[in-house]
C-alpha positions as semicolon CSV with decimal commas, in nm:
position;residue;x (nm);y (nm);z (nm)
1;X;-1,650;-1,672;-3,912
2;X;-1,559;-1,879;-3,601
3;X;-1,243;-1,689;-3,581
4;X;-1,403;-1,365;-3,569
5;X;-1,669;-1,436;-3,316
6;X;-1,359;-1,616;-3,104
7;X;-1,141;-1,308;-3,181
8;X;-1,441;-1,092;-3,044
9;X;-1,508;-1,300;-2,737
10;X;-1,122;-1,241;-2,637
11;X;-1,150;-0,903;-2,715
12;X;-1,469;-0,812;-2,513
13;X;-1,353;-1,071;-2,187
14;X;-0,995;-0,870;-2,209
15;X;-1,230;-0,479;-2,175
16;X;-1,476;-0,606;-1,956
17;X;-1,544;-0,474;-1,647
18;X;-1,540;-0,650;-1,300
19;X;-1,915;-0,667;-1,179
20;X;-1,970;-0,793;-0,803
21;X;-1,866;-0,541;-0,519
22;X;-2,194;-0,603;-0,423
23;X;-2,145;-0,982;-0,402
24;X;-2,014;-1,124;-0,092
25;X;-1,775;-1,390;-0,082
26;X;-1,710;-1,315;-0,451
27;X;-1,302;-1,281;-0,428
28;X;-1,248;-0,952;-0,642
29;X;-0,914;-1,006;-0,936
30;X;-0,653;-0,873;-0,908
31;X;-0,638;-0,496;-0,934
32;X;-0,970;-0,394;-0,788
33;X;-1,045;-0,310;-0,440
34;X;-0,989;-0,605;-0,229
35;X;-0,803;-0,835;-0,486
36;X;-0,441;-0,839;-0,513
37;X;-0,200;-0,588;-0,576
38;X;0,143;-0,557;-0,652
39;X;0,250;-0,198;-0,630
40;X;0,111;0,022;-0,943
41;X;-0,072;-0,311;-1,048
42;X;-0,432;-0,126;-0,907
43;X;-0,705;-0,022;-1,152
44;X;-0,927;0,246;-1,092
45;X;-0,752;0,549;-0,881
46;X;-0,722;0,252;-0,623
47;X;-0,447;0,221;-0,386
48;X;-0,215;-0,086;-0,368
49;X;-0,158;-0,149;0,034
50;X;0,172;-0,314;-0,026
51;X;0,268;-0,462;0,357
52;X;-0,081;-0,657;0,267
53;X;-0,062;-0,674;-0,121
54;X;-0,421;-0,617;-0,160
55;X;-0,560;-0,296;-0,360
56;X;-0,772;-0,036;-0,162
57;X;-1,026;0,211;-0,262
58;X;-0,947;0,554;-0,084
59;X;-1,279;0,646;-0,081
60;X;-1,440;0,351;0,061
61;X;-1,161;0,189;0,215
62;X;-1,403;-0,206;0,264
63;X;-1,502;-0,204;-0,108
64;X;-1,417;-0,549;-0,181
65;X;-1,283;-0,654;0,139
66;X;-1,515;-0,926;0,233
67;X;-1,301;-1,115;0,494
68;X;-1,360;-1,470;0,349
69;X;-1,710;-1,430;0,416
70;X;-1,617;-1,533;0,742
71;X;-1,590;-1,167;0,912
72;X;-1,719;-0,826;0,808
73;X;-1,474;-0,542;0,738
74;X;-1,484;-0,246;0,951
75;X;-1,263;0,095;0,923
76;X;-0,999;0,214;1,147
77;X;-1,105;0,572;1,209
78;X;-0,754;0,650;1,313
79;X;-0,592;0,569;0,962
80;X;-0,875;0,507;0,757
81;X;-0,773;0,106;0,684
82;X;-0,977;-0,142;0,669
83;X;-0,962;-0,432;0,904
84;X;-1,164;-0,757;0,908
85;X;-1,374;-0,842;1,266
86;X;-1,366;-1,259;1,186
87;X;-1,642;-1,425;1,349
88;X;-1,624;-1,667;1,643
89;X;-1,403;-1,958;1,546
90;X;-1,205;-1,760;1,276
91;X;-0,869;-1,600;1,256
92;X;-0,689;-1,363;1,040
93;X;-0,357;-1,401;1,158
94;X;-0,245;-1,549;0,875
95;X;-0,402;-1,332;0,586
96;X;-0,484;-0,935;0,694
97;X;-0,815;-0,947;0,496
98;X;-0,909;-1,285;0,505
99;X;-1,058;-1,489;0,808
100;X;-0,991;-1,863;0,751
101;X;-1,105;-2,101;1,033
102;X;-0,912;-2,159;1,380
103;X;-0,817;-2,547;1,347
């Protein structure tokens, strides 16, 4: 009996689906908009952006991109990318998507 309910709990975690877009600061897995990509590794009709390696909804290109929680995502009208604003005291030069502090 324990192996069946362990066999089931693998089973279900493995088909599961990724709740929390609407989470911020919750870093998305791999796959889904705003978690990492590798290309054809996205889920989803999403997009993997490979200069960045992070997967991108077309539709709403900042689904998922939460900057850190350090910065808010905004969209470059010009090619329809996301970018991250980081707050005062926060960078993304080292991460596209991702503001990590200045020191």
């Amino acid at each position: 009996m324990r192996l069946h309910t362990a066999l089931l709990g693998v089973l279900l975690a493995s088909v599961g689906c990724y709740h929390g877009f609407d989470v911020e600061d919750k870093e998305p897995p791999p796959g889904y908009p705003g978690g990492s990509c590798q290309v054809g590794s996205c889920i989803q009709g999403v997009q993997c952006l490979a200069e960045a390696q992070i997967c991108i909804d077309p539709i709403d290109p900042c689904k998922g991109i939460y900057c850190g929680g350090n910065g808010s995502c905004g969209l470059d009208l010009d090619t329809n990318m996301p970018f991250c604003a980081c707050d005062p005291g926060f960078s993304n030069e080292s991460f596209a998507y991702f503001c990590t502090s200045g020191l």
